[in-house]
C-alpha positions as CSV (number, residue, x, y, z in Angstrom):
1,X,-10.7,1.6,-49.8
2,X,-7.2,0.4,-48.1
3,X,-8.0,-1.8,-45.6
4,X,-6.2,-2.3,-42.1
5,X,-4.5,-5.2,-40.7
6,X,-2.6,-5.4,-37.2
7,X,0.0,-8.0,-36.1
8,X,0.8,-7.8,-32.4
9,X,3.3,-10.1,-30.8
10,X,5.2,-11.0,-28.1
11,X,8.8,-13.1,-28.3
12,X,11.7,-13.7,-25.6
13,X,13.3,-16.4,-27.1
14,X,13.2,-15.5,-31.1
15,X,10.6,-18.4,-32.2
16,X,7.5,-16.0,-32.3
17,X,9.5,-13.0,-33.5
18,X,10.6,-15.3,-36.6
19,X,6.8,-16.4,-36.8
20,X,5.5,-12.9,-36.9
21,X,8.1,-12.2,-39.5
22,X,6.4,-15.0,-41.8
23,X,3.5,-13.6,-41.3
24,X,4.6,-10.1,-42.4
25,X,5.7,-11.6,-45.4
26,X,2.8,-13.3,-46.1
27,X,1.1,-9.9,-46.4
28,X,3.2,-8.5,-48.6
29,X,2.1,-10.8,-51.3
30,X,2.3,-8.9,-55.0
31,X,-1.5,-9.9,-55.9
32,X,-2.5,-8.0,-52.4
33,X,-2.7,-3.9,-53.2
34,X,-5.4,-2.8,-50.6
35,X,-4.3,-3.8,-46.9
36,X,-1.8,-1.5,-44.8
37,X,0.1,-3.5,-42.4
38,X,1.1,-2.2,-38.5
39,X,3.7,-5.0,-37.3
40,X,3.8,-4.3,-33.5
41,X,5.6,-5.7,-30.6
42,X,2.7,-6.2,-27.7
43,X,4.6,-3.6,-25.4
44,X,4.4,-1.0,-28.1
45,X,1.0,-1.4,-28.9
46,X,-2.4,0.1,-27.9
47,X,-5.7,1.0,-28.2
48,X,-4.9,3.6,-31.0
49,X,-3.5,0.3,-32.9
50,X,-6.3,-1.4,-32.5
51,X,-9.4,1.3,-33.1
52,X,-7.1,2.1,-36.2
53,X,-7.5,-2.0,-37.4
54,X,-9.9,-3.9,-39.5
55,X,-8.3,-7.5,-38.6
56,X,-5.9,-8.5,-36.0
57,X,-2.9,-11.4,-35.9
58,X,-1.7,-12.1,-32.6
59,X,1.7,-14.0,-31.8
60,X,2.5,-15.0,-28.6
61,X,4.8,-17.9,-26.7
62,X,2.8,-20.0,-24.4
63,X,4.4,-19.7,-21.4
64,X,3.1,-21.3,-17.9
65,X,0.5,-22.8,-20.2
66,X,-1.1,-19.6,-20.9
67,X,-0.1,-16.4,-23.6
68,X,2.9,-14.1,-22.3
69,X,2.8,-12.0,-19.9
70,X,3.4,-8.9,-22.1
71,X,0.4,-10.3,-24.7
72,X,-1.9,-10.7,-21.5
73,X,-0.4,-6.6,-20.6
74,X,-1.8,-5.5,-24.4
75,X,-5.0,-6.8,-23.6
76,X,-5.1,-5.3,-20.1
77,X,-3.9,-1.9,-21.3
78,X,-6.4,-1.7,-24.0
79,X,-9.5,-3.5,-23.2
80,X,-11.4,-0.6,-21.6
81,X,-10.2,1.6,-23.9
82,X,-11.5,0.1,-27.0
83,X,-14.9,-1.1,-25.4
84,X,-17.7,0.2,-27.5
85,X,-15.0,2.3,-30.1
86,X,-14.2,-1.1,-32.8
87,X,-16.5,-2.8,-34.5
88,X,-15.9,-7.0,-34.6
89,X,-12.6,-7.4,-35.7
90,X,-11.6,-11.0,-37.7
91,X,-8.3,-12.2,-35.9
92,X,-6.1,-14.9,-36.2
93,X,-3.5,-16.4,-34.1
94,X,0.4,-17.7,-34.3
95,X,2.0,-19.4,-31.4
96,X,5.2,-21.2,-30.1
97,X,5.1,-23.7,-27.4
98,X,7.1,-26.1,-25.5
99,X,4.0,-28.0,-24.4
100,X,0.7,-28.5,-26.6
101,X,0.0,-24.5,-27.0
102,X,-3.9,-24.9,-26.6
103,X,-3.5,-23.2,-22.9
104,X,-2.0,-20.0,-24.9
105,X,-4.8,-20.7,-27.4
106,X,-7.9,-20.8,-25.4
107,X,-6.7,-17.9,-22.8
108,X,-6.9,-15.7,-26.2
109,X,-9.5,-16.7,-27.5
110,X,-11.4,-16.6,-23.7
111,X,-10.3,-12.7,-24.4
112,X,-11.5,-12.0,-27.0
113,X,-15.3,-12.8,-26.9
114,X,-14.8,-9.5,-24.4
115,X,-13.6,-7.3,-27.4
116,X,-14.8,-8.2,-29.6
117,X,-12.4,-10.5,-32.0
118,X,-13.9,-13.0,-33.7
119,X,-12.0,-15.8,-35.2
120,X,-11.3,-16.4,-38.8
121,X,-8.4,-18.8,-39.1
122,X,-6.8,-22.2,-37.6
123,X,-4.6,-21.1,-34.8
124,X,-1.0,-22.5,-36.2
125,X,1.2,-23.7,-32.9
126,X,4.5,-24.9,-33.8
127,X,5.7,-27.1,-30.8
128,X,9.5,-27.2,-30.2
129,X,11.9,-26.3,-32.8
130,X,10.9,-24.0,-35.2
131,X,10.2,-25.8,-38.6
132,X,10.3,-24.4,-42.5
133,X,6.9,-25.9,-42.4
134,X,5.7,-23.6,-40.0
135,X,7.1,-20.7,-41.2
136,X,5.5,-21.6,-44.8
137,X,2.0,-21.7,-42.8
138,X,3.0,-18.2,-41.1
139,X,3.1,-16.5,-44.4
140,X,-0.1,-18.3,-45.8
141,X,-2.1,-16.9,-42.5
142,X,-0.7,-13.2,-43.3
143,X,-1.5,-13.8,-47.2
144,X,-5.0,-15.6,-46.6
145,X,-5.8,-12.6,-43.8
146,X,-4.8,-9.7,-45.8
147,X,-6.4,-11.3,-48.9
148,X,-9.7,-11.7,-46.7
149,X,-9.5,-8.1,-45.6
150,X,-9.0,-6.9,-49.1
151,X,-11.9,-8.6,-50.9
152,X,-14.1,-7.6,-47.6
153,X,-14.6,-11.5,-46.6
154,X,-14.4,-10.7,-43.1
């Protein structure tokens, strides 16, 4: 059975666009046959998206100390209509800061107890410039979520 994976993300400046990018090729990986992949900007998505998903990646800038405002716009737009129509859904998280990224972090994950999400990977925040390192990381959270998906480990 195909399973469904959802990355939804927000970027003004390119950094998180590029992250979300490596993520998307992370979960193209050849050994990985069983996962569809949605790759959704956090304006376009919605509560379809999400009842459609069997794990979620979110990618937002930390802005103000806190996610975007479009991220924090998904979750407003689709909270109520999702409430009691998905099961737990694994997530993971990509963000890129200016400052620490943990006030982006814990907003989401604040969130997402309401879902629910329930998180099944290291958060990677890349502060500053955007490094090879991090985009290597990007692409190992899309392989190691789509991989988890397909062999049902969350």
């Amino acid at each position: 059975m195909t399973k469904a994976l959802l990355i939804v993300f927000h970027s003004k400046t390119g950094n998180t666009r590029k992250m979300a990018e490596a993520v998307m090729i992370g979960t193209k990986h050849p050994d990985i046959t069983g996962v569809e992949v949605r790759f959704v900007t956090a304006q376009e998505a919605d509560a379809k998206d999400l009842i459609w998903a069997d794990g979620l990646i979110l990618g937002t800038p930390e802005n103000f100390g806190y996610m975007s405002g479009m991220m924090k716009d998904f979750f407003e737009r689709t909270f109520y209509e999702v409430e009691g129509k998905i099961s737990p859904l694994p997530f993971a998280m990509f963000i890129s800061a200016e400052n620490d990224g943990t006030g982006a972090e814990l907003s989401i994950e604040r969130i997402a107890k309401g879902y629910p999400l329930i998180k099944v990977q290291p958060s990677i925040i890349n502060t500053g410039e955007l490094t090879s390192a991090t985009v290597l990381k990007c692409e190992e959270l899309g392989t190691s979520m789509a991989a988890g998906l397909e062999m049902s480990l969350f």
